[in-house]
Chimera marker file (.cmm) of the C-alpha trace (Angstrom):
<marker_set name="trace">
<marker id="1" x="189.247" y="46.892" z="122.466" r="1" g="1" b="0" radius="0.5"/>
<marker id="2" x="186.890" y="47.582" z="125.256" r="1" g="1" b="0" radius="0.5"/>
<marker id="3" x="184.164" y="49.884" z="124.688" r="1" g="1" b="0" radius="0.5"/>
<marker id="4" x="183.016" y="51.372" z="127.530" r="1" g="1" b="0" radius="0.5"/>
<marker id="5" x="179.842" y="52.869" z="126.144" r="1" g="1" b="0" radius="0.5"/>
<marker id="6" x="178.385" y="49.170" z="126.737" r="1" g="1" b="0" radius="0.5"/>
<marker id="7" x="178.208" y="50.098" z="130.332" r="1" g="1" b="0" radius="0.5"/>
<marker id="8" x="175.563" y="53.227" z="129.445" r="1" g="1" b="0" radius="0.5"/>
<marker id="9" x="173.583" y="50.354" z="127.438" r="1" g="1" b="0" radius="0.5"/>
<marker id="10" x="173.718" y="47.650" z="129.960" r="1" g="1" b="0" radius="0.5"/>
<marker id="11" x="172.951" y="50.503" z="132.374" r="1" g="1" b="0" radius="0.5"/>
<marker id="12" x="169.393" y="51.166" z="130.193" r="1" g="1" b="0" radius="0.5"/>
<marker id="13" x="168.573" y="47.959" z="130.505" r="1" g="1" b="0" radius="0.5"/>
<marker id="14" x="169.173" y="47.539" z="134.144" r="1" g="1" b="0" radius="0.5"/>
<marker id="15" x="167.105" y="50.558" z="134.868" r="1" g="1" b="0" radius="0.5"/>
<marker id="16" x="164.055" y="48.973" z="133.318" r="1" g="1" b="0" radius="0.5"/>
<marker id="17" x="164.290" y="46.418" z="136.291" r="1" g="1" b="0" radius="0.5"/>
<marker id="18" x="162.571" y="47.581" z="139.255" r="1" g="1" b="0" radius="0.5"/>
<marker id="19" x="164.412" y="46.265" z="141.834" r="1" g="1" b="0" radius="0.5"/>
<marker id="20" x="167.041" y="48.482" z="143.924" r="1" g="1" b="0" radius="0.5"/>
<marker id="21" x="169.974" y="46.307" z="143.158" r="1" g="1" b="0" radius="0.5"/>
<marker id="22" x="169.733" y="46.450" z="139.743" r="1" g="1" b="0" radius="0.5"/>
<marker id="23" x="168.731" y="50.502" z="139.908" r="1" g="1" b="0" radius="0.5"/>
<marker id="24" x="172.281" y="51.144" z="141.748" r="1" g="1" b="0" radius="0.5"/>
<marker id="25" x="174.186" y="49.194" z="139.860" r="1" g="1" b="0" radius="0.5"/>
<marker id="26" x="172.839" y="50.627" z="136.672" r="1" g="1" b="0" radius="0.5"/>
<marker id="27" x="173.537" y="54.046" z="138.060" r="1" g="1" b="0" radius="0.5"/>
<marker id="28" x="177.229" y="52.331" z="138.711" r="1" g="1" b="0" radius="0.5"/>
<marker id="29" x="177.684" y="51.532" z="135.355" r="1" g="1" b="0" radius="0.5"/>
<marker id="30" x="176.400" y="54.668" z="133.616" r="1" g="1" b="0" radius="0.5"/>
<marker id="31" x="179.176" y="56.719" z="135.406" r="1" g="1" b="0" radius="0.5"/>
<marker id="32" x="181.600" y="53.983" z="134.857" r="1" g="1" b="0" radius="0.5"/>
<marker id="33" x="180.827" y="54.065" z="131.092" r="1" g="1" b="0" radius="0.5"/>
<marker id="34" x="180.830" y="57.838" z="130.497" r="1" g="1" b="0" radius="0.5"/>
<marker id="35" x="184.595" y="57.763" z="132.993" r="1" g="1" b="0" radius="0.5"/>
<marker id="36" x="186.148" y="55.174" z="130.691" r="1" g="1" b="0" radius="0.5"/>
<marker id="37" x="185.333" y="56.650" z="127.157" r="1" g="1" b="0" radius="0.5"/>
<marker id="38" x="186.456" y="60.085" z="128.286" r="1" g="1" b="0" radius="0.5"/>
<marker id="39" x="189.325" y="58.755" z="130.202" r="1" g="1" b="0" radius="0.5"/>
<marker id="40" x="190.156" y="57.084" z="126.948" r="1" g="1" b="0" radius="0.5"/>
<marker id="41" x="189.505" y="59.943" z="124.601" r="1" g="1" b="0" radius="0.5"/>
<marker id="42" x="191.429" y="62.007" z="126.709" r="1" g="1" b="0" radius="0.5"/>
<marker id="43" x="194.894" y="59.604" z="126.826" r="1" g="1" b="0" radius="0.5"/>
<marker id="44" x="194.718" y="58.438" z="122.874" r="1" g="1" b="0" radius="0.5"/>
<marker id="45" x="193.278" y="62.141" z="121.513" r="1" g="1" b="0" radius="0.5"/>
<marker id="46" x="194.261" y="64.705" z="123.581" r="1" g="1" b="0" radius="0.5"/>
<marker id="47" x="197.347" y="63.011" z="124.420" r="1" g="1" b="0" radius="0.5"/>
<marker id="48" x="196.842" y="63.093" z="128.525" r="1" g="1" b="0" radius="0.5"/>
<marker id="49" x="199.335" y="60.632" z="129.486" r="1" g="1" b="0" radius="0.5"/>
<marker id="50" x="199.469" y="61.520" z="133.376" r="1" g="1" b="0" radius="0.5"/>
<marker id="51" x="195.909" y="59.591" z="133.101" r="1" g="1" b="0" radius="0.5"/>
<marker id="52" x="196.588" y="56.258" z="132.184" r="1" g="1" b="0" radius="0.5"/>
<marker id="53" x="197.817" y="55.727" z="135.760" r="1" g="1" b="0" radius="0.5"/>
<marker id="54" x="195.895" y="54.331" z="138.599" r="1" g="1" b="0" radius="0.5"/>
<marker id="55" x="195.793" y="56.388" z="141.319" r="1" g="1" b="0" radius="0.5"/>
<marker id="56" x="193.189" y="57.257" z="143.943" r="1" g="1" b="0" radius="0.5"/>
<marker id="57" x="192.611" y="60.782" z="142.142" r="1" g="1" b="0" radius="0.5"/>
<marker id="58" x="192.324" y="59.513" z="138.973" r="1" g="1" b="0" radius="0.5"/>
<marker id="59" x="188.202" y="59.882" z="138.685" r="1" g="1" b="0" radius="0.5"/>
<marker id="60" x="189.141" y="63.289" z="140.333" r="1" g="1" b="0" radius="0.5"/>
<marker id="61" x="192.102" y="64.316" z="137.438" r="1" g="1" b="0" radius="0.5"/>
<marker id="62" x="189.646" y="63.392" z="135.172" r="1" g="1" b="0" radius="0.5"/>
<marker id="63" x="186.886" y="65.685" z="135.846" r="1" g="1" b="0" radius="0.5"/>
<marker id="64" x="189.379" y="68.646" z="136.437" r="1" g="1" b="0" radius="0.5"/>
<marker id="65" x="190.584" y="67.806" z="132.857" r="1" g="1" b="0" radius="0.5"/>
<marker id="66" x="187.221" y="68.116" z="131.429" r="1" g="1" b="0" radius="0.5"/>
<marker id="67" x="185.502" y="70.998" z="133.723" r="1" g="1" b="0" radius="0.5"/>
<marker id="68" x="188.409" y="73.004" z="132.567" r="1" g="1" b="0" radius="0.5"/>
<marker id="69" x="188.759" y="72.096" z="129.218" r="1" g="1" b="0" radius="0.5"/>
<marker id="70" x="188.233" y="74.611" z="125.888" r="1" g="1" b="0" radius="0.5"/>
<marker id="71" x="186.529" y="72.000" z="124.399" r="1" g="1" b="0" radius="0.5"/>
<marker id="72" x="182.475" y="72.788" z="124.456" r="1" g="1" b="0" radius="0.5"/>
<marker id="73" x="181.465" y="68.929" z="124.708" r="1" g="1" b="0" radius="0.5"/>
<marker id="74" x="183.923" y="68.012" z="127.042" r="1" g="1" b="0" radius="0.5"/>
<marker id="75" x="183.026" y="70.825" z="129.405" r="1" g="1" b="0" radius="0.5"/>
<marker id="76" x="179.338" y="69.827" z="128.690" r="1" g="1" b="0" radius="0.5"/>
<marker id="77" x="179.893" y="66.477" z="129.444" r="1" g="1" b="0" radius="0.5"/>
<marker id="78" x="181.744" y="67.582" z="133.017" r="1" g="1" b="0" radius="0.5"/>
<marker id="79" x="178.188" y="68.587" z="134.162" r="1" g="1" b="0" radius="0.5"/>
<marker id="80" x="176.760" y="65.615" z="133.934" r="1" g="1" b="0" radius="0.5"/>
<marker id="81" x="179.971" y="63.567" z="134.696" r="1" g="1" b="0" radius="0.5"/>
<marker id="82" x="179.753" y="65.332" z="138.436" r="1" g="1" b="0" radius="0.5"/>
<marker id="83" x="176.225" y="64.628" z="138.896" r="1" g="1" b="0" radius="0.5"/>
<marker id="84" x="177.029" y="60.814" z="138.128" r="1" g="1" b="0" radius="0.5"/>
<marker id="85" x="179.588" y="60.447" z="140.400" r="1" g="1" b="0" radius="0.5"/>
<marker id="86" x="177.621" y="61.414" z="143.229" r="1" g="1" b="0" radius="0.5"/>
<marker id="87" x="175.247" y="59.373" z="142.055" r="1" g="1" b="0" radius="0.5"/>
<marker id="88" x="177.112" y="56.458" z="142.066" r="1" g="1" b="0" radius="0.5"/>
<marker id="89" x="179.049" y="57.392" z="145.395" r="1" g="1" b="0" radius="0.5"/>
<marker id="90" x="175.514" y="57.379" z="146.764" r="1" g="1" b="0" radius="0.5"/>
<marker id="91" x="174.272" y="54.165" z="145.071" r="1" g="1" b="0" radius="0.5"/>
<marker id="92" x="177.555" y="52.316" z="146.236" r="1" g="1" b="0" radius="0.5"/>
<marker id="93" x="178.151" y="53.488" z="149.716" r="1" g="1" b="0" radius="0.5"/>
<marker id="94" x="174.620" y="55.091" z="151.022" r="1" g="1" b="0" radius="0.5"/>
<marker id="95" x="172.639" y="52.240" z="152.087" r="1" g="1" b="0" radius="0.5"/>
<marker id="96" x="169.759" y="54.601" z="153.384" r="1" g="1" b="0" radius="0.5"/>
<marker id="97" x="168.772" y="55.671" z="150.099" r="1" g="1" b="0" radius="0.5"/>
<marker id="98" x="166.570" y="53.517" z="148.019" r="1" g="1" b="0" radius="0.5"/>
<marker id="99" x="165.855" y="53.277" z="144.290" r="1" g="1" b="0" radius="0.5"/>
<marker id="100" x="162.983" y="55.584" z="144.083" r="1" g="1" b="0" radius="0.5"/>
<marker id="101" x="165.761" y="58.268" z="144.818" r="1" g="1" b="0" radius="0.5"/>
<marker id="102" x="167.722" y="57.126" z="141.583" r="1" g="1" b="0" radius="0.5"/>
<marker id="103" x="164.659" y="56.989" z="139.885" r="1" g="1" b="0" radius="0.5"/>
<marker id="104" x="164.233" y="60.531" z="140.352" r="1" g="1" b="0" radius="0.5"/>
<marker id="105" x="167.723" y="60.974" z="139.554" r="1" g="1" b="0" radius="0.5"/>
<marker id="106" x="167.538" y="59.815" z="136.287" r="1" g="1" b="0" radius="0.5"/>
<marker id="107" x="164.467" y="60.982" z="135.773" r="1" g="1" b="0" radius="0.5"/>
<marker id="108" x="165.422" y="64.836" z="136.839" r="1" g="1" b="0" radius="0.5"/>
<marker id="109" x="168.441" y="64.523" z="134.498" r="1" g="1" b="0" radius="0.5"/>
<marker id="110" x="167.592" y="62.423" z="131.566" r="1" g="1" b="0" radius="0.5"/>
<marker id="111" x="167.649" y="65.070" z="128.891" r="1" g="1" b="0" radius="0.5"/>
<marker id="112" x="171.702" y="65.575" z="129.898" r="1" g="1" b="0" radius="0.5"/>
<marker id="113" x="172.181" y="62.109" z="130.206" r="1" g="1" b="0" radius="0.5"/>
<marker id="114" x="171.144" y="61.866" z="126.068" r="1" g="1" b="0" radius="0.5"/>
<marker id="115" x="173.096" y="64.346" z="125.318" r="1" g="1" b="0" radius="0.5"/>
<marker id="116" x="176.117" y="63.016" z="127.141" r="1" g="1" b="0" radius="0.5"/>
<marker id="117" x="175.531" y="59.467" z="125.216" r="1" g="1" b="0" radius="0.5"/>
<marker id="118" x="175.296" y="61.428" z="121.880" r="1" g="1" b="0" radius="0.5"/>
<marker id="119" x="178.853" y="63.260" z="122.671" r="1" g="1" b="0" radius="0.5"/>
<marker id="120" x="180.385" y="60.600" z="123.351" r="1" g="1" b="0" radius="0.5"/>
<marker id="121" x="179.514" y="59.010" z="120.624" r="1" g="1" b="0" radius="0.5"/>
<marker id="122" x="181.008" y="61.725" z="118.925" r="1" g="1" b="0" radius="0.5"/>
<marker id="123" x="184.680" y="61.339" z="120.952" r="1" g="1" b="0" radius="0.5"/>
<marker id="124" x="184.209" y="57.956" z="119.947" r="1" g="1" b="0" radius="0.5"/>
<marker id="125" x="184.644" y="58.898" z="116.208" r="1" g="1" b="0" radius="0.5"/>
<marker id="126" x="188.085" y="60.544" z="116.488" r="1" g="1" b="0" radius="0.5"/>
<marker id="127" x="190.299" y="58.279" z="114.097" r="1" g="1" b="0" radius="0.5"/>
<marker id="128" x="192.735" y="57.584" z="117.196" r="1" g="1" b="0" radius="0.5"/>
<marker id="129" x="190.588" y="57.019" z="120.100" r="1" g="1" b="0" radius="0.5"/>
<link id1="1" id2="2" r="1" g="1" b="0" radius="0.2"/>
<link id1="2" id2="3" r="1" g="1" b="0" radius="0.2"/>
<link id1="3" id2="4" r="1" g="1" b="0" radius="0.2"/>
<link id1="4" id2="5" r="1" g="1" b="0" radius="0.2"/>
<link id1="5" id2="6" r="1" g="1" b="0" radius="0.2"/>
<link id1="6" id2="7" r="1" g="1" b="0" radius="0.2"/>
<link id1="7" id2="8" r="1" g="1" b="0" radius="0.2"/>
<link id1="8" id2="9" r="1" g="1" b="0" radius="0.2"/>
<link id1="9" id2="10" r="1" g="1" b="0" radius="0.2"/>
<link id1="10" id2="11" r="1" g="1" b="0" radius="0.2"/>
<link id1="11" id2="12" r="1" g="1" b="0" radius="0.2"/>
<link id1="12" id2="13" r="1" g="1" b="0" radius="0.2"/>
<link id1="13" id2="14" r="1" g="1" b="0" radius="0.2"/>
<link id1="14" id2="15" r="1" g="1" b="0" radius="0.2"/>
<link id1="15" id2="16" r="1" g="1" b="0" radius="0.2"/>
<link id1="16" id2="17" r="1" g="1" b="0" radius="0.2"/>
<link id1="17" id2="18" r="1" g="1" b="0" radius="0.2"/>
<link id1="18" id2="19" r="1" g="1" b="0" radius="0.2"/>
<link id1="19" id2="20" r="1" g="1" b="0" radius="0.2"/>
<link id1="20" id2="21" r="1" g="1" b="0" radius="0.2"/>
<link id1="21" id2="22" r="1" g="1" b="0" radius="0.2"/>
<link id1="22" id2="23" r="1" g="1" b="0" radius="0.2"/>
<link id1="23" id2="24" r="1" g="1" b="0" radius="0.2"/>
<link id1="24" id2="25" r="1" g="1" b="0" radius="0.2"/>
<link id1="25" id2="26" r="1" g="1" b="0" radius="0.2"/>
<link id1="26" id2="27" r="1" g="1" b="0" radius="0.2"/>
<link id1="27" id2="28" r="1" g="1" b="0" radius="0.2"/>
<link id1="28" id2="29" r="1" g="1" b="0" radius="0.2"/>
<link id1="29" id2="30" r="1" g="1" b="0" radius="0.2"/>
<link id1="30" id2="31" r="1" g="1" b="0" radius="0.2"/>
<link id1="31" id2="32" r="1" g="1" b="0" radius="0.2"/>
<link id1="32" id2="33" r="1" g="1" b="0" radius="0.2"/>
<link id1="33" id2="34" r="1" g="1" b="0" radius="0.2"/>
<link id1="34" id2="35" r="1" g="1" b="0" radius="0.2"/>
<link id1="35" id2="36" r="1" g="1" b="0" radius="0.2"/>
<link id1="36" id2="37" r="1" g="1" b="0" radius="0.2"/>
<link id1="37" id2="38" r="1" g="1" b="0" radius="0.2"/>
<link id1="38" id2="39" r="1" g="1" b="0" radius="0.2"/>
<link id1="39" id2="40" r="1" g="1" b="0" radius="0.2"/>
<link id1="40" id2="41" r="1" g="1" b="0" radius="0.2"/>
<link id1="41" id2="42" r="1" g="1" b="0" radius="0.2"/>
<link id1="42" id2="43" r="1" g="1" b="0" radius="0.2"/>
<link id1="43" id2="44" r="1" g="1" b="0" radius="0.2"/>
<link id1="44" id2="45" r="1" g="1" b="0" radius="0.2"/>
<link id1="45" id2="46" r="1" g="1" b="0" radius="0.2"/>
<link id1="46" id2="47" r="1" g="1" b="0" radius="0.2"/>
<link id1="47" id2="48" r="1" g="1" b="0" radius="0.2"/>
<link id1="48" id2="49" r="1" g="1" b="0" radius="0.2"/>
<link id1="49" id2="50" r="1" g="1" b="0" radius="0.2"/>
<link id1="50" id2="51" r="1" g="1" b="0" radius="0.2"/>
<link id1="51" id2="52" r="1" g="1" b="0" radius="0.2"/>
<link id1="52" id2="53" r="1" g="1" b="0" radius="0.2"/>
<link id1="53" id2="54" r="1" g="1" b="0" radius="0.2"/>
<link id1="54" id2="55" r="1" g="1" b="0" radius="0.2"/>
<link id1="55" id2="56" r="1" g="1" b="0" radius="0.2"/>
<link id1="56" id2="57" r="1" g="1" b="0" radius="0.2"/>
<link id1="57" id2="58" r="1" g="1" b="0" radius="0.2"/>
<link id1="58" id2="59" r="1" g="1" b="0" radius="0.2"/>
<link id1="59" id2="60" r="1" g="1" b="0" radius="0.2"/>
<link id1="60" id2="61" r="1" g="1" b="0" radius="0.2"/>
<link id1="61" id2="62" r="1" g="1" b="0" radius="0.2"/>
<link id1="62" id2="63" r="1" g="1" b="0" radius="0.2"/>
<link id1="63" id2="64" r="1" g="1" b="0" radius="0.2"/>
<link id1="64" id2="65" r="1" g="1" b="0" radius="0.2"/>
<link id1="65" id2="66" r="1" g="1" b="0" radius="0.2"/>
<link id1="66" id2="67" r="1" g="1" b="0" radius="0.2"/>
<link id1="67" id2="68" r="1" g="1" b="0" radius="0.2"/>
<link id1="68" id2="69" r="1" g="1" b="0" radius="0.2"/>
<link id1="69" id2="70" r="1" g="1" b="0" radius="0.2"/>
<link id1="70" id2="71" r="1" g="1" b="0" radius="0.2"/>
<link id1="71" id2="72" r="1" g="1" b="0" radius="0.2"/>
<link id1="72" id2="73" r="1" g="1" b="0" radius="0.2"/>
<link id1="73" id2="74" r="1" g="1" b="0" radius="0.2"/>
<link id1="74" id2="75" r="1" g="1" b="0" radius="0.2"/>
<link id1="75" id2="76" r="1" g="1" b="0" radius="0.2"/>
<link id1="76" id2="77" r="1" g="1" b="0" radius="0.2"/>
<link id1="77" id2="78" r="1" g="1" b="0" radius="0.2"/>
<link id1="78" id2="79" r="1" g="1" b="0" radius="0.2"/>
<link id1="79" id2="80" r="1" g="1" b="0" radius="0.2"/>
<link id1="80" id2="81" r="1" g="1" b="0" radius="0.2"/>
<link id1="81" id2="82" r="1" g="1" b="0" radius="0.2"/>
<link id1="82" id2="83" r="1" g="1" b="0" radius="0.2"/>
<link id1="83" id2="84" r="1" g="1" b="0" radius="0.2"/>
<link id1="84" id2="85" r="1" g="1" b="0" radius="0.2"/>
<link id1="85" id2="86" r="1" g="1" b="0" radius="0.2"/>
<link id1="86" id2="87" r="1" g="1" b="0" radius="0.2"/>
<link id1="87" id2="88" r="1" g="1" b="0" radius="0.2"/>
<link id1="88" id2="89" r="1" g="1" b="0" radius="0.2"/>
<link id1="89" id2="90" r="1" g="1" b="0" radius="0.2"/>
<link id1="90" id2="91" r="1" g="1" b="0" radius="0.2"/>
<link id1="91" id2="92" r="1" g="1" b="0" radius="0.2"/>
<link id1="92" id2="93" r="1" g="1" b="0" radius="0.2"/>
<link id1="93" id2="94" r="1" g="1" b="0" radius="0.2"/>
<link id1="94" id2="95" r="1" g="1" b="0" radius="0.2"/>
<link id1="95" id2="96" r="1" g="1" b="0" radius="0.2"/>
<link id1="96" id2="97" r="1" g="1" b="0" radius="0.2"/>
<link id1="97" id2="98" r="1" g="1" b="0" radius="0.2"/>
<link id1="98" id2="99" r="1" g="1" b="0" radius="0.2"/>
<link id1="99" id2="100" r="1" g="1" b="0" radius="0.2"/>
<link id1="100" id2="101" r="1" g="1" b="0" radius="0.2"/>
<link id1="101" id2="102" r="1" g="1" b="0" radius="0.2"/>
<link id1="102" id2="103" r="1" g="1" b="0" radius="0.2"/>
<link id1="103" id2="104" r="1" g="1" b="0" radius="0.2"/>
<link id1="104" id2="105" r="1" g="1" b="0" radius="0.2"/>
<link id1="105" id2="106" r="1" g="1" b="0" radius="0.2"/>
<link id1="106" id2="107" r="1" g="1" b="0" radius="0.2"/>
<link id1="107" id2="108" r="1" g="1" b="0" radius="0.2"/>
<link id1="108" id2="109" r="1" g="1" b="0" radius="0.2"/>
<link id1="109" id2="110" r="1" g="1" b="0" radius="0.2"/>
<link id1="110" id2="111" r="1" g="1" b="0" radius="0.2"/>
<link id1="111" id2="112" r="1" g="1" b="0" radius="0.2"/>
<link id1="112" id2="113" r="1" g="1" b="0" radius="0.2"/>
<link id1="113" id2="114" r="1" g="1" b="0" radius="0.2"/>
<link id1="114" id2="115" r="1" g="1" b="0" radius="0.2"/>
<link id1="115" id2="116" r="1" g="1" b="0" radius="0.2"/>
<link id1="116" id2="117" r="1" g="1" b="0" radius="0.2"/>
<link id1="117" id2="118" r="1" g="1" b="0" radius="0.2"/>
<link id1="118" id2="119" r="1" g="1" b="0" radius="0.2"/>
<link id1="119" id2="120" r="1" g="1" b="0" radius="0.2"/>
<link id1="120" id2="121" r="1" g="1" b="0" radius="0.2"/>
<link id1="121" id2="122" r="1" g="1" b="0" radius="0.2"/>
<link id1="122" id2="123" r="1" g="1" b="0" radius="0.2"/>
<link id1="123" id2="124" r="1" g="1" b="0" radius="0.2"/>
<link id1="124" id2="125" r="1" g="1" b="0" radius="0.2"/>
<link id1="125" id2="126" r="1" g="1" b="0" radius="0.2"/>
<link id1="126" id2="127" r="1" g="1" b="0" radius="0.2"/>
<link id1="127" id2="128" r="1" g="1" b="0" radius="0.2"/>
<link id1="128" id2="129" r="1" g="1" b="0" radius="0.2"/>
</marker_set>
């Protein structure tokens, strides 16, 4: 099975490059990575069926799921998870911007960004996820 936590680590390592292609993309990947395990976690554990679809919303269904959840590490993750996605709206569509802003990006957020690899780690341990 897939495990979309190897986007976060290819992500570290394309961050060490210093060129701006590699910079957005690794911002690209980090949000994809941290989107696919709690997409999965949320399907297989919490039994969210209505997100296995496809639809235009579904980055959208999934952050509603997790801002709102009861769940402390979910919600915890949601703060990050919204910062990402901007991120990578930015690095993917905003051509004015170069890589010393996602730089400071990472560099601004890094202490969440640990603790968002460490929890998922954790939703990564559930038996059926």
């Amino acid at each position: 099975m897939f495990d979309w936590a190897k986007f976060i680590i290819l992500a570290k390592i394309l961050f060490k490059r210093l060129d701006e292609e590699s910079i957005c993309t690794a911002i690209s990947r980090f949000y994809y990575g941290v989107f696919g395990v709690v997409r999965r976690y949320l399907i297989n554990v919490e039994h969210k069926y209505h997100l296995a679809g496809r639809g235009g919303s579904i980055h959208n269904d999934v952050y509603d799921e997790i801002k709102d959840s009861n769940d402390s590490t979910l919600k915890e993750i949601s703060k990050i998870f919204h910062k990402l996605r901007i991120a990578r709206n930015e690095a993917d569509y905003d051509s004015n911007l170069d890589a010393e802003h996602f730089k400071k990006f990472f560099r601004n957020n890094k202490k969440e960004l640990i603790i968002v690899f460490d929890s998922l780690e954790y939703l990564k341990s559930n038996p059926i996820y």
